[in-house]
VEXDREN-2710 file (C-alpha; in Angstrom, 1 decimal):
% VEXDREN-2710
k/r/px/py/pz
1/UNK/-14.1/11.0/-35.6
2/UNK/-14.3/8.4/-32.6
3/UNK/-10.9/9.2/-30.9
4/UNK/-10.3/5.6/-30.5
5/UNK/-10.0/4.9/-34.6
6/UNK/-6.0/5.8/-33.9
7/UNK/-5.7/1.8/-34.7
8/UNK/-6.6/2.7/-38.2
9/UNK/-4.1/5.0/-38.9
10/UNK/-0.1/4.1/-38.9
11/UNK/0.9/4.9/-35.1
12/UNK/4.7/5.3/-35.0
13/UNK/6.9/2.6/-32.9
14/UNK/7.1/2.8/-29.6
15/UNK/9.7/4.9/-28.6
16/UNK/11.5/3.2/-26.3
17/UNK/12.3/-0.1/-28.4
18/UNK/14.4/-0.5/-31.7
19/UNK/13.4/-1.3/-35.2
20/UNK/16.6/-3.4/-36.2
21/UNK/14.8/-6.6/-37.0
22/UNK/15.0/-7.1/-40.6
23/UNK/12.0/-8.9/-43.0
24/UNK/14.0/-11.9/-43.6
25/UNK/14.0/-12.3/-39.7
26/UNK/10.3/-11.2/-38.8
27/UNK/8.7/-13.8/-41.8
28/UNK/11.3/-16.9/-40.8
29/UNK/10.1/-15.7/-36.8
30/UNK/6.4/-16.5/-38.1
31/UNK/7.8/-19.9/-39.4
32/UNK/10.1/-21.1/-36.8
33/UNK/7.5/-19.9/-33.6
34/UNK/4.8/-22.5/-35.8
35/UNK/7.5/-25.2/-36.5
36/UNK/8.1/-26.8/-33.0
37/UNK/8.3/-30.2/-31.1
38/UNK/4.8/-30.0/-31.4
39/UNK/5.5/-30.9/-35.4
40/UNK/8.6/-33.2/-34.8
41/UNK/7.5/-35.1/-32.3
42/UNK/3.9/-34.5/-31.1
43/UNK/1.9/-35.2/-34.8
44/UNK/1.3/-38.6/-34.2
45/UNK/-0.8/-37.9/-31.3
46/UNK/-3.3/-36.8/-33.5
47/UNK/-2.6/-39.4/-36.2
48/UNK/-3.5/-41.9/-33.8
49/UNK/-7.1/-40.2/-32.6
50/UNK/-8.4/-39.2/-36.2
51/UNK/-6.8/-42.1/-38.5
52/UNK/-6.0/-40.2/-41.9
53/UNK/-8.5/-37.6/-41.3
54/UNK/-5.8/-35.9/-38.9
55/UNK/-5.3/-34.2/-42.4
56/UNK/-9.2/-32.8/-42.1
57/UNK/-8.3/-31.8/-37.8
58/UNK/-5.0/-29.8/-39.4
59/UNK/-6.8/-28.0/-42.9
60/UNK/-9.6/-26.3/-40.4
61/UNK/-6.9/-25.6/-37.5
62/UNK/-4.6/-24.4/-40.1
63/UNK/-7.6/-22.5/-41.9
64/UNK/-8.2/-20.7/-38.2
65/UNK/-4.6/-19.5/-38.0
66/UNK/-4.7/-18.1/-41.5
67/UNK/-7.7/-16.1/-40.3
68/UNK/-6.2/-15.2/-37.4
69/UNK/-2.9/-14.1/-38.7
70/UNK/-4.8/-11.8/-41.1
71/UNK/-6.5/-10.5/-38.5
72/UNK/-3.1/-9.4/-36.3
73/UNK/-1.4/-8.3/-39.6
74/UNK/-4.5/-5.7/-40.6
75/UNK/-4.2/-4.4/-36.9
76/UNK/-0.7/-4.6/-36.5
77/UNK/0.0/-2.8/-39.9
78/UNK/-2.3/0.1/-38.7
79/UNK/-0.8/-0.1/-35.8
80/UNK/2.4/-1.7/-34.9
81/UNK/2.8/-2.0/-30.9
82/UNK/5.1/-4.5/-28.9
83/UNK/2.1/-4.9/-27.5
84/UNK/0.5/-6.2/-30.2
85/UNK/-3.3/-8.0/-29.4
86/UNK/-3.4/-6.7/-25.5
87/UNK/-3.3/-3.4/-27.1
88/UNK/-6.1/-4.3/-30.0
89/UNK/-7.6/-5.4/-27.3
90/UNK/-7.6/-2.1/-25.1
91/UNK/-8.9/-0.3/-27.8
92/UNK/-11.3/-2.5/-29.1
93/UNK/-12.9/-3.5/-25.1
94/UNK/-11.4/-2.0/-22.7
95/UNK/-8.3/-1.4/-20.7
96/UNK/-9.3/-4.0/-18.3
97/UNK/-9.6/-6.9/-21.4
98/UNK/-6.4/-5.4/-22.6
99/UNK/-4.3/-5.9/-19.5
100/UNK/-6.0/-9.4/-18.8
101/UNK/-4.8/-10.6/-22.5
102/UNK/-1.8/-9.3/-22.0
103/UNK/-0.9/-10.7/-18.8
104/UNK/-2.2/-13.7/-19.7
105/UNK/0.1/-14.5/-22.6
106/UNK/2.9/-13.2/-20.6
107/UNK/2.4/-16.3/-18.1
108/UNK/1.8/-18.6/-20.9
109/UNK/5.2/-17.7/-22.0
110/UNK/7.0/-17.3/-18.5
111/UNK/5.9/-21.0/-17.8
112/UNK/6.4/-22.4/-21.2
113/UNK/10.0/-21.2/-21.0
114/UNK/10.8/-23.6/-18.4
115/UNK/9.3/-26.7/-19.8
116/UNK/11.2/-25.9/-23.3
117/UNK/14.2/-25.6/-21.1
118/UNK/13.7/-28.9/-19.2
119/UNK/12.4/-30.4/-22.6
120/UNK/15.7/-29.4/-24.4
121/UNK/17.5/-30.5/-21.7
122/UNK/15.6/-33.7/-21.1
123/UNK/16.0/-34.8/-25.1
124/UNK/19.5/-33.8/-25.0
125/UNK/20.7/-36.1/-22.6
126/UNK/18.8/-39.2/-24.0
127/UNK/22.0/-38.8/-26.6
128/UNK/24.4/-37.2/-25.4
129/UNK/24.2/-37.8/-21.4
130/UNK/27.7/-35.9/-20.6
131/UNK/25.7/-33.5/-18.0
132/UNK/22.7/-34.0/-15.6
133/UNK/19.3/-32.2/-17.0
134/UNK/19.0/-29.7/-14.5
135/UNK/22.8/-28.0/-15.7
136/UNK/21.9/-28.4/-19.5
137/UNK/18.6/-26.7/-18.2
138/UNK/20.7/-24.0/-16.3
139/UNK/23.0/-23.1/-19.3
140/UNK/20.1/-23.0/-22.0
141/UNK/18.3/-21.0/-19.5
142/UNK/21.6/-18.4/-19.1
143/UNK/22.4/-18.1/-22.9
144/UNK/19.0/-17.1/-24.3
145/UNK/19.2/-14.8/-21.4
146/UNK/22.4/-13.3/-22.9
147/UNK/21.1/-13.4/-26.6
148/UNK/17.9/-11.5/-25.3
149/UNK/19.9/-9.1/-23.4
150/UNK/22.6/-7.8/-26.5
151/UNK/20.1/-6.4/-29.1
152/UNK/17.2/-6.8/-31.0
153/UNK/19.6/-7.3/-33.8
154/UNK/21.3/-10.5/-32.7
155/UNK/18.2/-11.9/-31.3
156/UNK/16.2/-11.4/-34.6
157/UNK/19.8/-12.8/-36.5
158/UNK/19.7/-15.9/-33.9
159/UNK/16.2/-17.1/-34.3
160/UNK/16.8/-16.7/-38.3
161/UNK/19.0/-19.6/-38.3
162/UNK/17.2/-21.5/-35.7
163/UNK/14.1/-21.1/-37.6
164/UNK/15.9/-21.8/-41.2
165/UNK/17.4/-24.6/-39.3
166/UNK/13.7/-26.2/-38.5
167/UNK/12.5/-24.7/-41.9
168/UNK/15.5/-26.7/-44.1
169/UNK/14.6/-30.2/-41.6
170/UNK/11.1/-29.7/-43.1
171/UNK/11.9/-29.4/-46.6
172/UNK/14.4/-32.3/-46.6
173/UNK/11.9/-34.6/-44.8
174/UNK/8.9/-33.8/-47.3
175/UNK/11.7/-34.5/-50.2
176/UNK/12.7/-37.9/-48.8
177/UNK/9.0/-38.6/-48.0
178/UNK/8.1/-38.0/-51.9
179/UNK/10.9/-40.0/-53.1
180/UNK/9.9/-42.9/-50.7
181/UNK/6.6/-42.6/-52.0
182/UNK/7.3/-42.8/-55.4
183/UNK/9.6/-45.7/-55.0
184/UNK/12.9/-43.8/-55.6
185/UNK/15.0/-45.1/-52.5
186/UNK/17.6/-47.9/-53.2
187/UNK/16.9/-51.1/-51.6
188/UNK/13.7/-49.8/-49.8
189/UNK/10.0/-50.8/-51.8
190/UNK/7.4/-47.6/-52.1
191/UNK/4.5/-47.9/-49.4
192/UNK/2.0/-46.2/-51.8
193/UNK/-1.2/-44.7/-50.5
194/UNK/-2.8/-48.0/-49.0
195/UNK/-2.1/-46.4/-45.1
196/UNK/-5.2/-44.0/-46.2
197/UNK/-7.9/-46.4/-46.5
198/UNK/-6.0/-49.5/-44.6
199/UNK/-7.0/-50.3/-41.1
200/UNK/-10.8/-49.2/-40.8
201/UNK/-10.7/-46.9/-43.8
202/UNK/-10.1/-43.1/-43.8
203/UNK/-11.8/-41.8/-40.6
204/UNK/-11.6/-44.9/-38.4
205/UNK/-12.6/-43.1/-35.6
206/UNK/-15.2/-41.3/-37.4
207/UNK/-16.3/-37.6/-37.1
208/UNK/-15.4/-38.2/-33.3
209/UNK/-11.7/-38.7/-33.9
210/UNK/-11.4/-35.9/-36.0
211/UNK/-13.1/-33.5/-33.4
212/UNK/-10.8/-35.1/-31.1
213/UNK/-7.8/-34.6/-33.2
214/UNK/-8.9/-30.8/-34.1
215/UNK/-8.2/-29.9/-30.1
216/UNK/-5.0/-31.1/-30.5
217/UNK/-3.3/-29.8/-32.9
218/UNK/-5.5/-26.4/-33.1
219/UNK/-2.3/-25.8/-30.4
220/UNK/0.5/-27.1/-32.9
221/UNK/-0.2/-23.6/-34.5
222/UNK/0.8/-21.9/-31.3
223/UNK/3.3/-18.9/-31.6
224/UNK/2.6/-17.7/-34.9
225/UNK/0.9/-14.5/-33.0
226/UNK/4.5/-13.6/-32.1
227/UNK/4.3/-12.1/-35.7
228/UNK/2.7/-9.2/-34.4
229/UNK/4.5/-8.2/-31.4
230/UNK/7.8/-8.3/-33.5
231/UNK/6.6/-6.2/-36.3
232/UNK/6.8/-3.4/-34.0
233/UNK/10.5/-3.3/-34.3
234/UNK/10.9/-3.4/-37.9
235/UNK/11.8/-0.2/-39.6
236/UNK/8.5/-0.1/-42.0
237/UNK/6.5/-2.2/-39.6
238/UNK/2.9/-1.7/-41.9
239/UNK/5.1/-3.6/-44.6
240/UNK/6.6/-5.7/-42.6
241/UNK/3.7/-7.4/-41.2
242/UNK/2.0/-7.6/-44.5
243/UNK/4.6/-9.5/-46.1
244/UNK/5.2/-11.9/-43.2
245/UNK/1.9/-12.8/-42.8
246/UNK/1.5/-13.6/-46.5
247/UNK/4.5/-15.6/-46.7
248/UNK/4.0/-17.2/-43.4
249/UNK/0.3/-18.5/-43.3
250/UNK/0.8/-20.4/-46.7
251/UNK/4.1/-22.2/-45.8
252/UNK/3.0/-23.2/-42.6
253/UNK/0.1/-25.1/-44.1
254/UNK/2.5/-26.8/-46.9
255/UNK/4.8/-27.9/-43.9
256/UNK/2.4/-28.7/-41.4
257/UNK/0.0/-30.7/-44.2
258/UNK/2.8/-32.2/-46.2
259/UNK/4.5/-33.5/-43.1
260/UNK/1.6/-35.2/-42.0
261/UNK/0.6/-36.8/-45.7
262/UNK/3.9/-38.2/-45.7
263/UNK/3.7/-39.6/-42.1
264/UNK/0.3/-40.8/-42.7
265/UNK/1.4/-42.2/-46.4
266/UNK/4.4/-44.6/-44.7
267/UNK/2.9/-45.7/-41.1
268/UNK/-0.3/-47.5/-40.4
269/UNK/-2.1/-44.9/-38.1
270/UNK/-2.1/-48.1/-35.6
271/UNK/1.4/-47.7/-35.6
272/UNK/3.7/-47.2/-32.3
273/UNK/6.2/-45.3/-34.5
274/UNK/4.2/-42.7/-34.8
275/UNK/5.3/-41.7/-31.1
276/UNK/8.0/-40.1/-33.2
277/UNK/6.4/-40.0/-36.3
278/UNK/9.5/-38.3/-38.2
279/UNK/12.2/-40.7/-37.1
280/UNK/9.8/-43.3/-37.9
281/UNK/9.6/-42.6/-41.5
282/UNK/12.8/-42.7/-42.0
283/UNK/13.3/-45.8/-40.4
284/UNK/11.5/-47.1/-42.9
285/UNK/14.1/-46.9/-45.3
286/UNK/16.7/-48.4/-43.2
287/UNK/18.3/-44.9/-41.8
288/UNK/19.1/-45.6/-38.4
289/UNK/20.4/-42.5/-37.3
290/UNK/17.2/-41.0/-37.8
291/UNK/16.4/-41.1/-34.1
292/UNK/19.2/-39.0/-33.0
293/UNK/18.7/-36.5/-35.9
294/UNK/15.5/-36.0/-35.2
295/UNK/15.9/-35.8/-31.4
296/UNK/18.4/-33.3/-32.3
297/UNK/16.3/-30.9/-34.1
298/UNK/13.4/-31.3/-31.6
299/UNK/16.0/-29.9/-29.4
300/UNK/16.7/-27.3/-31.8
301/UNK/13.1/-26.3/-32.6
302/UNK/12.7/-25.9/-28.3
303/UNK/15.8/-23.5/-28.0
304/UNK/14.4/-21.7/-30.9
305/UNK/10.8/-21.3/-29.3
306/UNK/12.5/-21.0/-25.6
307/UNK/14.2/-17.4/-27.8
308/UNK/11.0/-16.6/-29.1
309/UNK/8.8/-16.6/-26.0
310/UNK/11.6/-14.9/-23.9
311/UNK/11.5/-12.0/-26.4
312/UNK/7.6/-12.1/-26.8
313/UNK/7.0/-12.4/-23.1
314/UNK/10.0/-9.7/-22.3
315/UNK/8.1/-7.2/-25.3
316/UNK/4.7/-7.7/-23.4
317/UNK/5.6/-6.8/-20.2
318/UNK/7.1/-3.7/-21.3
319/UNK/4.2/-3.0/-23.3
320/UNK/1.8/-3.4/-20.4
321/UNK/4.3/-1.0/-18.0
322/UNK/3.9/1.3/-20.7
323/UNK/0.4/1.5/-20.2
324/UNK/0.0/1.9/-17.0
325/UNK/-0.7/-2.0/-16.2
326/UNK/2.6/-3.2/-14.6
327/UNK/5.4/-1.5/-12.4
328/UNK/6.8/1.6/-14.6
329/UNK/10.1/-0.5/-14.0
330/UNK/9.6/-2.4/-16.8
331/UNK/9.3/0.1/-19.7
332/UNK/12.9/1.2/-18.7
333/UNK/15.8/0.4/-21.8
334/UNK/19.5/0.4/-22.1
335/UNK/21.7/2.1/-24.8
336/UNK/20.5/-1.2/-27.1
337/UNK/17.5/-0.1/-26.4
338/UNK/16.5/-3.4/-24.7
339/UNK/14.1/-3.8/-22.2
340/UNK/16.4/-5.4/-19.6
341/UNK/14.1/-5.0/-16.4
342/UNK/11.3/-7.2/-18.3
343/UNK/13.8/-9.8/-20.2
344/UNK/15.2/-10.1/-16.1
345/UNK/11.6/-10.4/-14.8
346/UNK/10.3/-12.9/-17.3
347/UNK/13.7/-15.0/-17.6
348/UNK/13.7/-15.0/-13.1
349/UNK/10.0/-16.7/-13.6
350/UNK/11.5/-19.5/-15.5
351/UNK/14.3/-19.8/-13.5
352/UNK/12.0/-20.7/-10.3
353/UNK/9.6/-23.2/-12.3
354/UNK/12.4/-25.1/-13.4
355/UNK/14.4/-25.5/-9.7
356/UNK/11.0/-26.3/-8.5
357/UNK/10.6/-28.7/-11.2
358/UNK/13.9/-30.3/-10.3
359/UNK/12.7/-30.5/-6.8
360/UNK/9.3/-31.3/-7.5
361/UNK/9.6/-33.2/-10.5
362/UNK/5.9/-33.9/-12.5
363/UNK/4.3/-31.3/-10.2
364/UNK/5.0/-28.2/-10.4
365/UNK/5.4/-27.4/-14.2
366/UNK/2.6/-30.1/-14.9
367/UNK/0.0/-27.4/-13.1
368/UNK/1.5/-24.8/-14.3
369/UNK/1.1/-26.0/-17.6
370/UNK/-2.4/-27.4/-17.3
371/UNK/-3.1/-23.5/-15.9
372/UNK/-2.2/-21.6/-19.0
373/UNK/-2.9/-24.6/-21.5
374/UNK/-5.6/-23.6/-23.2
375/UNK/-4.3/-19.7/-23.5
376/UNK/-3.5/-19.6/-27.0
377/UNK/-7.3/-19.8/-27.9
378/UNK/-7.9/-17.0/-25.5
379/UNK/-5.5/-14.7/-27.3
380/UNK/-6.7/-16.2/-30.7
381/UNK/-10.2/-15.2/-29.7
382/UNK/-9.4/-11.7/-28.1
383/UNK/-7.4/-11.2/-32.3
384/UNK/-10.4/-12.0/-33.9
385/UNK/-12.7/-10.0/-31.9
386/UNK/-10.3/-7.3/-31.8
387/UNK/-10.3/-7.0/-35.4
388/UNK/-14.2/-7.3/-35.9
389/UNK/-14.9/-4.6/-33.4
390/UNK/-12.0/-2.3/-34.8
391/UNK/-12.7/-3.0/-38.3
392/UNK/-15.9/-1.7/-38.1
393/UNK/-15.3/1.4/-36.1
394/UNK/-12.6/2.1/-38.8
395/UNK/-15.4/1.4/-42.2
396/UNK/-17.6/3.5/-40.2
397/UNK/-15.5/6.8/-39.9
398/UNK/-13.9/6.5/-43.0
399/UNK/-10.3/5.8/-42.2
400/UNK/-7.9/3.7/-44.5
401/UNK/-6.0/1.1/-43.4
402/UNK/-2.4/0.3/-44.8
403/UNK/-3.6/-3.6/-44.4
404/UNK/-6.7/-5.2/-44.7
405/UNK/-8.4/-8.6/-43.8
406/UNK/-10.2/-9.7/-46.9
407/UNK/-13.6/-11.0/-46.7
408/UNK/-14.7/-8.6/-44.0
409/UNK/-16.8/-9.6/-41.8
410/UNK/-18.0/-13.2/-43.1
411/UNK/-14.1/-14.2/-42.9
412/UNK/-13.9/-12.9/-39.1
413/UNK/-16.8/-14.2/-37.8
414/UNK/-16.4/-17.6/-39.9
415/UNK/-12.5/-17.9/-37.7
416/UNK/-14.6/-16.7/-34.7
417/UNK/-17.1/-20.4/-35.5
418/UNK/-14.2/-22.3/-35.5
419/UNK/-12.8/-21.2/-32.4
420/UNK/-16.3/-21.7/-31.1
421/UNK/-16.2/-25.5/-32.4
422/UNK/-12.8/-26.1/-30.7
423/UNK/-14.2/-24.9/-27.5
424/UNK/-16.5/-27.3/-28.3
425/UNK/-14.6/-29.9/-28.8
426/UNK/-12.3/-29.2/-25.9
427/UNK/-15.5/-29.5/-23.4
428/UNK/-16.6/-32.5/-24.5
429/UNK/-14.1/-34.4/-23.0
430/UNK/-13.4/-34.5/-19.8
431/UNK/-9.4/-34.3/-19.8
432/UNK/-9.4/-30.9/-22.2
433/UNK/-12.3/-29.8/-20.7
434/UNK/-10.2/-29.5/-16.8
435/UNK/-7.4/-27.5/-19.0
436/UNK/-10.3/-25.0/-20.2
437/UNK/-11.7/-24.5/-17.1
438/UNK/-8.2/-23.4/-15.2
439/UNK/-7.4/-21.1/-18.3
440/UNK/-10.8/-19.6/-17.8
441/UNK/-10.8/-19.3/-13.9
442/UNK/-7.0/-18.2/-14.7
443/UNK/-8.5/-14.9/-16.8
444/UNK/-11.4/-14.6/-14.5
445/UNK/-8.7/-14.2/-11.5
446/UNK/-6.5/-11.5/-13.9
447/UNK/-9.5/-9.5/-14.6
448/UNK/-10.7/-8.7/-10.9
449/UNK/-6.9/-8.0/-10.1
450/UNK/-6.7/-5.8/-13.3
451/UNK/-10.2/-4.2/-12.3
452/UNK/-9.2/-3.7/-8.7
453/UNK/-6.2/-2.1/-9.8
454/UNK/-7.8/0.2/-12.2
455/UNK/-10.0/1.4/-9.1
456/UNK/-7.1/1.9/-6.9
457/UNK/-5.7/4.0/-9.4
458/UNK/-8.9/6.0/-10.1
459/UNK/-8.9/6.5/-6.2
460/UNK/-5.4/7.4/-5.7
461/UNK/-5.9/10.2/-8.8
462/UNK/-9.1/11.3/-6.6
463/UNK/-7.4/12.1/-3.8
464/UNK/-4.3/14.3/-5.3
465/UNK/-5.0/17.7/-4.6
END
């Protein structure tokens, strides 16, 4: 057998972590790491580009996330690390494409913690200006700290009701949005379906607007991956995984799509209400505390993501000190059997974007962010090739697996096309295009480091008597 089939066969936790999160917490963690600002307040962006067909850009993004999650859940099942797709990876290509995936997500997160800080923060004080943003920033910043740092248990308990928080503002919007539509709201007259072929029909922008639209909210799908690096602290992870990626993939499409029907059913995509699409529906009918609701749970849906990517970004580190790719420092736990050196380590990058942020305000974040933009396809891409190469190596010597990715390989190569056709996309303009080339020149940079270090360690191994 090809000693590196291990991924097909249930690998036990790593030792050094818990396995307290429960399967109510790991399948509303898939929900709630989908369900962000992104939704809330960033849909109309696409609205705007595509028209109507926006609900074409989101059925193939959403479509490439399905394939993706069921290529982390078959791998994960197998074999359920904290270090989830940088591990696949390993395996699959390498140790050097393993620690460069790895690291790379782990700065996507570091930096995105400090814009959902300053975001929270920022949104916050449009309604409730009792303290300056750079305090609200602070104190976000030093309780998800805390809630990382007690236990696995009380972080997986606190992004439940965060998540079911988002989750519930979903379900209630899509509610009101039906009975709007069908002319059930006193005092307020049903808008039909005319917003679908109004205004230059249903593609006014053509097959360019929906391209255009695809690169944009391709990202609104963003976190769902976090999935996999959680599973490994479930007590019967190759369960787990498989019921949270079933239960995750179909409801995200039925929030993501329904959201944006109803949006697109009640506003004219001309419309400038659609720069927050969800208050603007329910403007519509007169509700005039919508704003500040929905402001509100943006806020709520950034907290709940800032949680998330601490824990995912804290999970990774330790995975790669594990391995042999970061300082040993890092793999070190506490009675809880939490990772405190990496939660300290990628909470203290955070903490430095966002005073340099408050110094440097629309500088320093803004490059940060352009930097690691475009990392979530990288990741995506490294699953789904993961998968393929691991998949095959696992049919070939005969060794089950406890999960498996249906429609293997036409299913893996066809999420592998559509990645291709967002890269597309993204190149063809020259704005999305500058974002892809610093995430590329960003990996380029963390594979000669991670090679470099590989030699250094091959040399220093050399020379030990």
């Amino acid at each position: 057998m090809n000693p590196q089939t291990e991924v097909a066969t249930v690998a036990p936790v790593t030792t050094g972590l818990g396995n307290s999160l429960k399967q109510r917490q790991l399948t509303m963690m898939g929900l709630g790491s989908a369900i962000g600002a992104g939704l809330f307040l960033g849909s109309g962006e696409g609205i705007m580009k595509a028209g109507p067909a926006v609900l074409i850009s989101y059925l193939v993004a959403g479509t490439l996330i399905i394939l993706v999650m069921w290529a982390l859940g078959e791998m994960a099942a197998a074999n359920p690390n904290s270090g989830a797709f940088s591990v696949y990876a390993e395996k699959a290509m390498g140790k050097i494409a393993g620690a460069t995936v790895g690291w790379l997500w782990w700065l996507q997160l570091v930096v995105v913690i400090a814009a959902e800080a300053l975001g929270a923060a920022a949104l916050l004080v449009t309604i409730w200006p009792v303290l300056p943003v750079w305090a609200l920033t602070l104190i976000f910043m030093v309780v998800f700290t805390a809630v990382n740092l007690t236990s696995v248990k009380n972080y997986g308990e606190f992004e439940f009701w965060f998540a079911l928080l988002k989750v519930s503002a979903i379900v209630l919007f899509l509610l009101f949005g039906i009975a709007l539509l069908l002319g059930l709201i006193p005092g307020t007259t049903s808008p039909g379906l005319g917003n679908f072929v109004n205004n230059g029909g249903f593609a006014p922008n053509g097959m360019a607007g929906i391209a255009t639209a695809l690169f944009v909210v391709a990202f609104a799908f963003g976190g769902t991956e976090i999935v996999a690096v959680a599973a490994a602290e479930t007590p019967n992870p190759e369960r787990s995984v498989g019921v949270a990626v079933r239960t995750v993939v179909w409801r995200i499409l039925v929030f993501y799509v329904g959201s944006v029907f109803v949006i697109i059913a009640v506003l004219p995509w001309t419309s400038k209400a659609l720069l927050s699409p969800f208050a603007g529906v329910l403007n519509v009918a007169g509700l005039q505390w919508a704003g500040t609701v929905i402001t509100l749970v943006a806020v709520a849906a950034l907290l709940s993501a800032l949680n998330a990517n601490l824990y995912g970004a804290s999970r990774m580190i330790y995975s790669l000190a594990e391995r042999g790719e970061a300082p040993r420092l890092f793999a070190r736990t506490n009675t809880r059997r939490v990772p405190v050196p990496a939660v300290a380590m990628s909470v203290a990058f955070g903490f430095v974007t966002v005073v340099l942020e408050i110094l440097y305000p629309d500088t320093v974040l803004k490059a940060l962010l352009n930097l690691v933009g475009s990392t979530c396809l990288i990741i995506w891409g490294s699953a789904l090739l993961s998968q393929f190469i691991l998949r095959r190596r696992a049919d070939s010597d005969g060794t089950p697996l406890p999960l498996r990715m249906p429609g293997f390989p036409y299913l893996s190569i066809a999420g592998l096309v559509l990645l291709a056709a967002i890269f597309a996309v993204g190149f063809s303009d020259p704005t999305s295009a500058k974002q892809l080339l610093s995430t590329f020149s960003l990996v380029v940079v963390i594979a000669l480091l991670s090679h470099f270090s590989h030699r250094r360690q091959k040399a220093r191994a050399a020379a030990q008597p």
